[in-house]
N, C-alpha and C positions, 0 to 999 in steps of 0.2 A: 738531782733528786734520785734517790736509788728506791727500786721497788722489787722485792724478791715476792713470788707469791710461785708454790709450790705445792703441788698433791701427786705422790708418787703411789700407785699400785700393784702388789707386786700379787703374785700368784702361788702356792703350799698348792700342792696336786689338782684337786678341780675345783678349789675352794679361792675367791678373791676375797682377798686382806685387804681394808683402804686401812692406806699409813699415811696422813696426812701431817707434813712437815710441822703444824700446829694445832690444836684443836678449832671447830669450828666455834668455841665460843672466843676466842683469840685473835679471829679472822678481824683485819684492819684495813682501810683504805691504806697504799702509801702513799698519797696524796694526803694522810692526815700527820704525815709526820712534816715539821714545820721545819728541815732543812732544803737550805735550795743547793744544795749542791749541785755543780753541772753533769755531773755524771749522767752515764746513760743508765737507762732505766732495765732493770733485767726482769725479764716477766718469763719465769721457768712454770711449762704444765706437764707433766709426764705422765704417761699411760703406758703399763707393764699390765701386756693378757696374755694368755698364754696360745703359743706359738705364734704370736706377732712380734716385732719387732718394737722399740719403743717408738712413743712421738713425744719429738720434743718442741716448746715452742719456749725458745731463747733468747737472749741479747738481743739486745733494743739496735735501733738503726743507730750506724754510727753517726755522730757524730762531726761535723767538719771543726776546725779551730775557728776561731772566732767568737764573738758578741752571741748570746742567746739577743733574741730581739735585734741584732743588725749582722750583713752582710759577713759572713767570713771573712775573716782580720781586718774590717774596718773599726776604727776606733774612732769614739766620740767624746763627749767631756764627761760625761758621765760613768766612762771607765777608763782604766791602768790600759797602760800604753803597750802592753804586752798581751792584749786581747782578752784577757778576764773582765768578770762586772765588775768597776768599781763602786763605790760606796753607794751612791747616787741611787745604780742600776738595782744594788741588791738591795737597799732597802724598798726600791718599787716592788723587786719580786718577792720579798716578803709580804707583803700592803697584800698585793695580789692571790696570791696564796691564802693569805690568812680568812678574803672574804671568799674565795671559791669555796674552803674548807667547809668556811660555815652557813654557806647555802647549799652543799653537798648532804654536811649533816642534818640540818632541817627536811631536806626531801627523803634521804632513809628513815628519819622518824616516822614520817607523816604513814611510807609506805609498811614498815614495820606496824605501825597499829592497825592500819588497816587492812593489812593482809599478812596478818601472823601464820595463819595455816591454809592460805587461797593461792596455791602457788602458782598455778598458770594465770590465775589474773590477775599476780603481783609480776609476771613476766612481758602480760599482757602491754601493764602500764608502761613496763622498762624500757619494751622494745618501740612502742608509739614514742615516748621522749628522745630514743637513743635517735632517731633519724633526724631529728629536728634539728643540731649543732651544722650538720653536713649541710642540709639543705641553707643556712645562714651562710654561710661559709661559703658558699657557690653564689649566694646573691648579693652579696656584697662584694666580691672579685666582679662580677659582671658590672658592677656598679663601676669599677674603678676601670674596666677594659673599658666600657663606654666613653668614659672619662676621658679614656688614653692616658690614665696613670697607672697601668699593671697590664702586664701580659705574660704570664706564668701558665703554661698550658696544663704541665704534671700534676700542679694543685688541684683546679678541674679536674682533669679525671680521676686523680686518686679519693678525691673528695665525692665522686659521682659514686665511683665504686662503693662505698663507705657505703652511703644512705642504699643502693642494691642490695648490701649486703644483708642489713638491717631491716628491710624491704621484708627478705624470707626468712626471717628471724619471727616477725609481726603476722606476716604469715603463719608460719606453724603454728604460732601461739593461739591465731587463730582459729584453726584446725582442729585444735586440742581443746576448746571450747571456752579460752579464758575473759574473752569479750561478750561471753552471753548474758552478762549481765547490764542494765542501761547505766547505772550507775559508774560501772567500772567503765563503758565507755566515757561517758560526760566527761568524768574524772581526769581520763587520760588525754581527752581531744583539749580542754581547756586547758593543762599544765602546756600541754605543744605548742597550744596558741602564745603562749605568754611566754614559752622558752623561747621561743622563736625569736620573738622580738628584743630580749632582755640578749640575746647571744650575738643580734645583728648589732646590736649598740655597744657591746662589751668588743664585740671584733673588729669594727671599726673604729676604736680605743685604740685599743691592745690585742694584736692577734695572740700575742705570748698567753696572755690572760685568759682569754678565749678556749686556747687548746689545751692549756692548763685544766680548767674547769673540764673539756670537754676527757681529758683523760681521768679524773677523778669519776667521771660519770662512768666511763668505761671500766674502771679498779672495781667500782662496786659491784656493776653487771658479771666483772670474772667471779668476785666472792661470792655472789651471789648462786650461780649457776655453780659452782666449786661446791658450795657446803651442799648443794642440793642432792648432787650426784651424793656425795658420801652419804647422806642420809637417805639417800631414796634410791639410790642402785640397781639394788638384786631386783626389785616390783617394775623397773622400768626395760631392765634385761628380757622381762615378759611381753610387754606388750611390741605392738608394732610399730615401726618408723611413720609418720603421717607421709600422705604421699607427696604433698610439695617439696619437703625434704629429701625426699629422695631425685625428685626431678630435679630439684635445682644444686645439690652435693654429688650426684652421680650421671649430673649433664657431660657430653662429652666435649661443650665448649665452657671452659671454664676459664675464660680471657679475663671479664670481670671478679671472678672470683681470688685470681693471681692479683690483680692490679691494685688489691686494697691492703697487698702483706707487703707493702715497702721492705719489710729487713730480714726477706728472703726471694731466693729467683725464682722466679713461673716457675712450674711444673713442679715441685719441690714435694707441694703439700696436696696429697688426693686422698679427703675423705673415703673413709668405707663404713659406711650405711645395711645394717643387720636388724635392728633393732632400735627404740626409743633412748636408750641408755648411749648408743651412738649417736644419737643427733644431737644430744643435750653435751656431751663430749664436744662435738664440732662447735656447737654455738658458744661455749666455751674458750674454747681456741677460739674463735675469731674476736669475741671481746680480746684477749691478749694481745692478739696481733693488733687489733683499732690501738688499745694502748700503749702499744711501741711506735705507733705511727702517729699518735696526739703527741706524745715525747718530741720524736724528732721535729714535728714542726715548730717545737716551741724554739728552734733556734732557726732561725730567719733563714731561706733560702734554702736549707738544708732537705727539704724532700725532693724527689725524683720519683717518676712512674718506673719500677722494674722492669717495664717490659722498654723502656728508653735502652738502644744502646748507642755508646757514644764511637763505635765505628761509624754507625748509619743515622745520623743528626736525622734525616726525613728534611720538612719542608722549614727551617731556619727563619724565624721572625726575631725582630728587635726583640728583645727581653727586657722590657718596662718594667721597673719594681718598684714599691714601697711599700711600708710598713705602718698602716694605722692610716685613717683619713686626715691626720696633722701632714704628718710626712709627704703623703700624698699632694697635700697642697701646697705646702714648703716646695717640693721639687717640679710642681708645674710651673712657679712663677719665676723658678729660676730659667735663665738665656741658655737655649739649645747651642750646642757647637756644629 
């Protein structure tokens, strides 16, 4: 499944132009487009100001060959013997697809009537549901360590990082006042509570499904925060950065904040924080990056912590795997060697 989502800025003397690669009434999930191609996902955001340099945030993680949903070149009946999905596979990830789409689209409806012009406290609601995936994701693996049917250390913490990152996302929006209403919380605590559970059941299904869905949630967060900036710009160039934002984008340990960009190395990416129009930039970027990193997980085994290097393994534990609570059980009752 390929995903280009693009807003280019370019600068005319001391005047900013937004040129956005399409209009904002144009703007689409690509999670709504119904091919499953395995392709990686390409999530392009670029920002042109004047005497900076650009940022770009690009190409999705790569990649290994093998099965989306199983191990790298292992094959199953359900696919071609040359590692692609066969028929079986791709009509599941259509099935899967087709219902993520449509409970994606149901919750932009819902959010769009109710918060046509309440923008921090349609941010408010985003960023309370956005933590929810991570936290399912983390209690469900612990579920299977206990088990001793999983022991994948990099998921955990990438996955920790996530919900961190999210964390000061909900934060600022807090700050900015978008929870001041009861309503808008009720709203947002009760979709959490139910996302919660609907995402623990779907992942221990199908994690494929799972992260599938949980990238479509992130697609909308980049459009979302994308059409905003273009419309709201120059008024946000005014005001100030709230101060969480700044503590937590211009901390000078920024380990967790590396840990959540899979498909780039630490140190790569360091915000710079001037103003409000900068942090909505950053939160931005980091939707992208969440959705290059729901991408690669959706192919089994395929994520890694960047800050893992494989000169210096660290402390070496068995690497227990499986995929879904079926599999899970399928491979306890099989005879250890």
């Amino acid at each position: 499944m390929a995903m280009t989502l693009s807003t280019s800025i370019s600068s005319t003397s001391k005047t900013l132009i937004f040129k956005p690669l399409f209009s904002p009434n144009s703007i689409r999930l690509s999670c709504n487009r119904r091919s499953i191609s395995r392709r990686n996902l390409r999530t392009r955001a670029k920002l042109l100001r004047d005497d900076e340099k650009t940022v770009v945030v690009e190409d999705s993680f790569p990649v290994e060959k093998g099965l989306a949903g199983g191990e790298a070149g292992k094959v199953d009946a359900g696919s071609s013997g040359d590692g692609t999905p066969g028929a079986l596979e791709r009509w599941a990830i259509k099935i899967e697809h087709s219902i993520n789409i449509a409970l994606t689209d149901s919750v932009i409806k819902i959010l769009d009537t109710l918060y046509h012009d309440r923008h921090y406290a349609r941010f408010y609601v985003l960023e309370t549901i956005a933590r929810v995936p991570y936290f399912a994701f983390i209690s469900v693996l612990h579920l299977y360590e206990s088990c001793g049917w999983w022991r994948r250390a990099d998921y955990l913490k990438v996955h920790f990082a996530e919900s961190w990152n999210e964390l000061h996302h909900l934060l600022i929006m807090e700050e900015l006042g978008g929870n001041s209403l009861w309503f808008d919380r009720f709203l947002a605590q009760h979709i959490a509570i139910f996302y919660y559970f609907m995402i623990v059941v779907m992942y221990a299904i199908s994690p494929r499904m799972a992260y599938h869905f949980s990238e479509c949630v992130e697609s909308h967060a980049f459009a979302t925060y994308d059409k905003f900036l273009l419309l709201q710009g120059d008024e946000l160039k005014k005001l100030p950065a709230p101060e969480v934002a700044v503590k937590y984008y211009m901390n000078e340990d920024l380990y967790m904040f590396d840990e959540f960009q899979t498909d780039r190395e630490p140190y790569t990416r360091r915000p710079k924080i001037e103003n409000l129009y900068d942090v909505f930039v950053n939160i931005r970027d980091d939707e992208a990056e969440h959705c290059k990193t729901m991408k690669a997980c959706q192919t089994h085994g395929n994520l890694r912590s960047p800050h893992d290097s494989k000169d210096d393994p660290g402390c070496v534990l068995p690497q227990a795997d499986c995929e879904g609570i079926v599999d899970c059980i399928k491979k306890s009752l099989k005879p250890t060697t």
